[in-house]
C-alpha positions, 0 to 999 in steps of 0.5 A: 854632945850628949854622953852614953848615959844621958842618952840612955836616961833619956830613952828611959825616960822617954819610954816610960811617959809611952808606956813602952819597953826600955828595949823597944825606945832603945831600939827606936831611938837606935834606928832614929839615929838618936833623932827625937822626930824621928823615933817619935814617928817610929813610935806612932806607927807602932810596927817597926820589924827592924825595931821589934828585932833589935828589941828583942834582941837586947833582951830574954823576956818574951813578951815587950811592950809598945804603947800599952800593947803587948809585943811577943817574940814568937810573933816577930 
């Protein structure tokens, strides 16, 4: 089973090769239940609201990113 860190490196990594916020992978990958599939269909469809609000809610910045495009709190 895989440790907290090594789940956490692997949300990192994965948000990168995305082009997307650490706090929004993390938040997918959260609703997924660290399912990979799943968080990979999350992603695509780009507009979660339970995801935005636990990103958000992981972080002070007011504007994240989700697959190049910007994501701002006010708008959630």
């Amino acid at each position: 089973m895989a440790t907290q860190q090594s789940k956490a490196h692997h949300v990192g990594e994965w948000a990168s090769l995305r082009s997307t916020s650490p706090e929004i992978a993390e938040a997918i990958f959260e609703v997924a239940n660290y399912d990979e599939k799943l968080a990979e269909e999350i992603w695509q469809q780009q507009g979660s609201d339970e995801v935005l609000f636990r990103a958000f809610d992981k972080t002070e910045l007011d504007v994240l990113t989700w697959d190049n495009k910007q994501v701002e709190r006010r708008n959630v």
